[in-house]
DONUVO-452778 format. One record per residue (C-alpha): residue in one letter; x, y, z. Coordinates in steps of 0.001 Angstrom, whole numbers, plus 524288, in hexadecimal, padded with zeros to 5 digits. Each point is the difference from the previous one (the first is absolute). Example, Ala and Ser with C-alpha at 12.3 -4.5 7.8 and 13.67 -1.06 7.14 Angstrom:
BEGIN
a8300C7EE6C81E78
s8055A80D707FD6C
//
This chain:
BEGIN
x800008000080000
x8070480CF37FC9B
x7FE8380AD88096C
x7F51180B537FE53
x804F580C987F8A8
x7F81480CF68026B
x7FC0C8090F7F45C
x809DE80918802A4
x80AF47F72A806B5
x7FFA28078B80CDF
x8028B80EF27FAFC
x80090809A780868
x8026480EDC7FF2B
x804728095180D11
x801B380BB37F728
x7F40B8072480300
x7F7768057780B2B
x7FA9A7F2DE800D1
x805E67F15B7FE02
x7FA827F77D7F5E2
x802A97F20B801E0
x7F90D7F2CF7F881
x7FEAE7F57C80AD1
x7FD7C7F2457FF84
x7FE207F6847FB8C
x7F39080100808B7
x7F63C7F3E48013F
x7F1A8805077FC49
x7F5597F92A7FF16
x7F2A5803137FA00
x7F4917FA8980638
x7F2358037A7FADB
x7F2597FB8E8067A
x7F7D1802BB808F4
x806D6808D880961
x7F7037FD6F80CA0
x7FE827F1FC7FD95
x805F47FBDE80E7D
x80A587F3DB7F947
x80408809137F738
x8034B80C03809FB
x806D77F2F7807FD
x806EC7FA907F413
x8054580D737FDAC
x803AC8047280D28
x809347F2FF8003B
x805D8802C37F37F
x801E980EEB801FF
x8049D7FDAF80D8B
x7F88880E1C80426
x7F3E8803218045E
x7F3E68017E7F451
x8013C80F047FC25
x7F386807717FE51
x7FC678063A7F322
x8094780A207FA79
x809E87FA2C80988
x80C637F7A3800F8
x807C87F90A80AAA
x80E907FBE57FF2B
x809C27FBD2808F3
x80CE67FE597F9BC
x7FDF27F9527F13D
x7F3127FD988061C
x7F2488045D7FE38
x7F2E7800E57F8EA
x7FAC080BE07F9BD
x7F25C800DD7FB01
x7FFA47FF747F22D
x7F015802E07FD03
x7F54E7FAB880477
x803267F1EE7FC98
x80EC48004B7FFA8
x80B1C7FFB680AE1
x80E6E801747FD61
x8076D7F5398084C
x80F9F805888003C
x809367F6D3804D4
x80E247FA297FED3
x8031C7FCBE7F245
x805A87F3938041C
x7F2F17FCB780687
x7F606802C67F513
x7FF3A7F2807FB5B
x7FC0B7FA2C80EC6
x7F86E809D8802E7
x7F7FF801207F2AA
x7FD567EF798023C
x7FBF28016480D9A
x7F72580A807FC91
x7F96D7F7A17F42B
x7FF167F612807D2
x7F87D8057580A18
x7F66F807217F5BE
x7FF107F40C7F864
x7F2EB7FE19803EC
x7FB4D810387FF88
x7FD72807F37F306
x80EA68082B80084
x80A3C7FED77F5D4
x80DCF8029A8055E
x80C58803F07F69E
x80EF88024C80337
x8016380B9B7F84F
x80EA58046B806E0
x806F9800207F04E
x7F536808967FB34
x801E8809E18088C
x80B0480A2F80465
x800D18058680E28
x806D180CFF803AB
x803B38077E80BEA
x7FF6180E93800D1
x807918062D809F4
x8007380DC18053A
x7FAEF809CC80886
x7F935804347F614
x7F9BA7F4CA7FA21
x7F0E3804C27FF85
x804C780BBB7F7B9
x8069A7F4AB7F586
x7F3EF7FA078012A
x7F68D80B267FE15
x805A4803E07F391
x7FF5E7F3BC7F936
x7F2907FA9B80536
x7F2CA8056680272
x7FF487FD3D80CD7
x7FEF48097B80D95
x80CF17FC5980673
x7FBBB809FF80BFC
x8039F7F75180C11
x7F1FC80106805CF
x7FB577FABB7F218
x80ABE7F42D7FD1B
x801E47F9C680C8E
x807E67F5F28039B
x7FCC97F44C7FC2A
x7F867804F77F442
x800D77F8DF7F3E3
x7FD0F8070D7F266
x7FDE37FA2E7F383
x8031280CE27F54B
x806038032A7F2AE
x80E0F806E0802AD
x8007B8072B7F34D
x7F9DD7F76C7F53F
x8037C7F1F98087C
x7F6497F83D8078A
x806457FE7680F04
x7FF0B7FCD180E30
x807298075A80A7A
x7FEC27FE8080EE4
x809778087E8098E
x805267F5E1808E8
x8086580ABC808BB
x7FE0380F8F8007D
x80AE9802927F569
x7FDA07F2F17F848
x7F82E7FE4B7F45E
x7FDB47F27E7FA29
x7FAC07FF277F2AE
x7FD637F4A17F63D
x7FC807FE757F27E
x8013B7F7417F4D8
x80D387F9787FC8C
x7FF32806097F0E4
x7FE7480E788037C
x80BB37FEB980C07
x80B95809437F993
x7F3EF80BAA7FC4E
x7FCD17FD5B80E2D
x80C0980150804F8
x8043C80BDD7F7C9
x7F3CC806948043A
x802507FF9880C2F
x80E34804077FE82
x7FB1580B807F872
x7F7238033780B29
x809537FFD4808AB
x809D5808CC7F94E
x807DE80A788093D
x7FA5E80CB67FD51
x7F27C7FAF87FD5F
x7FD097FF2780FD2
x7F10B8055E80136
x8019F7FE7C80D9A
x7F0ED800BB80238
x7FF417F5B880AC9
x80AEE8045280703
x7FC7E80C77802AA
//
């Protein structure tokens, strides 16, 4: 078995305001069904190793966590190396319940945003409110930054998290570098 190999092989850029670095590989699987059904909330919780978010929301510890998708997906994170187990003991215990559940880790790319000023990086690229008494911790956000579907959760105050699809990784990435320029600060959260 050869060993995974991220979109953008790791790359990571300090020059600007804020640090743009591709993560991972990252474990993620997609389950879809019924999202109150009570074995699927228990199958999940075991494979997620957190506690069920609520909608809009996402929980992580470590490579951990679950992040609510819509209102009949979930986002299981976990090690790469674990996928495979995890993904089997999760079938099997929905074998029996209408869910479908995917290991989708090679079609996606993860980053981490870093900086204290990581809700202004955000803010120009997405239309989201990044005010602090809007996105909360533990908030989870499914967006377009620019023209490219994505995720994003901020796991820590100064830490941004954001995935999207394997294919559109390097615009991704150079978006956010471009973003995060010095001499483009906004500085409107920081004030």
């Amino acid at each position: 078995m050869s060993d995974p190999v991220t979109a953008l092989k790791g790359a990571k850029n300090t020059d600007g305001f804020a640090s743009v670095t591709e993560i991972g590989p990252l474990g993620m699987i997609t389950l879809r069904g019924d999202l109150s059904a009570k074995p699927l909330i228990k199958a999940a919780v075991a494979a997620s190793g957190v506690t069920m978010p609520e909608q809009g929301h996402c929980a992580t510890e470590g490579e951990q966590g679950m992040a609510w998708m819509s209102p009949d997906e979930l986002l299981i994170m976990c090690p790469y190396a674990e996928v495979g187990d995890r993904l089997s003991e999760l079938q099997g215990k929905l074998a029996k319940h209408h869910a479908l559940a995917v290991n989708v880790s090679d079609a996606r790319a993860v980053f981490r945003l870093r900086s204290t000023q990581v809700r202004d990086v955000i803010a120009k690229l997405a239309p989201v409110d990044m005010h602090p008494d809007v996105f909360t911790s533990g908030t989870f956000r499914r967006t377009r930054f620019a023209q490219i579907p994505a995720a994003f959760w901020l796991p820590e105050p100064d830490v941004a998290q954001i995935i999207c699809f394997r294919s559109v990784a390097r615009y991704m990435y150079d978006l956010l570098n471009i973003a995060a320029q010095e001499g483009s600060e906004v500085n409107h959260f920081s004030r």
